[in-house]
C-alpha positions, -999 to +999 in steps of 0.1 A: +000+000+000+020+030-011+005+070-007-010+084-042-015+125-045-049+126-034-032+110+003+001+134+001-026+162-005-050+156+021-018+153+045-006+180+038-036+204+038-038+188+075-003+203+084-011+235+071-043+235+091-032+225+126+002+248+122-008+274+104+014+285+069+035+313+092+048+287+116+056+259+086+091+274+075+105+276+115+094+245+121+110+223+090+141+251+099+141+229+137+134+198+120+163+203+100+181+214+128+172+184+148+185+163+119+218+175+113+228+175+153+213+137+155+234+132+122+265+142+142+260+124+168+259+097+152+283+100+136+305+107+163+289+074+183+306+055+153+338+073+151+338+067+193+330+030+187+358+023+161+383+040+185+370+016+212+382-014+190+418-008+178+433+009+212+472+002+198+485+034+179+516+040+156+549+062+167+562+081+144+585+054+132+559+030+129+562+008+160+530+001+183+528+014+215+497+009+239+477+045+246+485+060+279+456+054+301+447+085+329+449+080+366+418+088+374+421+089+411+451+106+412+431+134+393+401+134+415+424+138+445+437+165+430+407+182+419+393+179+456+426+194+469+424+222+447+385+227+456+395+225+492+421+257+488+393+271+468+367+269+495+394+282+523+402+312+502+364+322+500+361+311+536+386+331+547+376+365+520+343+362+538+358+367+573+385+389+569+410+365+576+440+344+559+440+313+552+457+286+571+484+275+551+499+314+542+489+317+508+470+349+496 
């Protein structure tokens, strides 16, 4: 069963009528929109997923060397250390005072 011109008609007549002709050209604009950004993301999901399954890369001179995985701990440690000195330095803006360790 496949839509003839008297179907593509009377569905589009029923767009026109519930959106009105002023609101047609913004909305295909979004759809459009919408389109292009899932596109990319796609995209991108693929891209993501072929990196995922060949993790060996090449030196310059050829040879294979395994990708340098991040310490992720070490990082978060170090992020909470630095948000701790943040949270002093306000503290301590707030009352007037300096900090504990000297710094400021």
């Amino acid at each position: 069963m496949s839509l003839g011109p008297l179907e593509i008609g009377l569905i589009i007549l029923a767009i026109l009528l519930l959106f009105g002709y002023k609101k047609l050209p913004d909305a295909s604009r979004s759809l459009g929109r919408s389109m292009r950004i899932f596109k990319g993301e796609m995209k991108g999901m693929k891209d993501d997923d072929v990196r995922a399954k060949d993790p060996a890369t090449t030196t310059p001179r050829g040879e294979l060397s395994q990708p340098v995985t991040p310490d992720y701990e070490a990082e978060a440690r170090a992020a909470e250390a630095r948000a701790a000195e943040a949270r002093a330095r306000a503290d301590a803006g707030r009352t007037g005072t300096t900090p504990l360790d000297g710094t400021r």
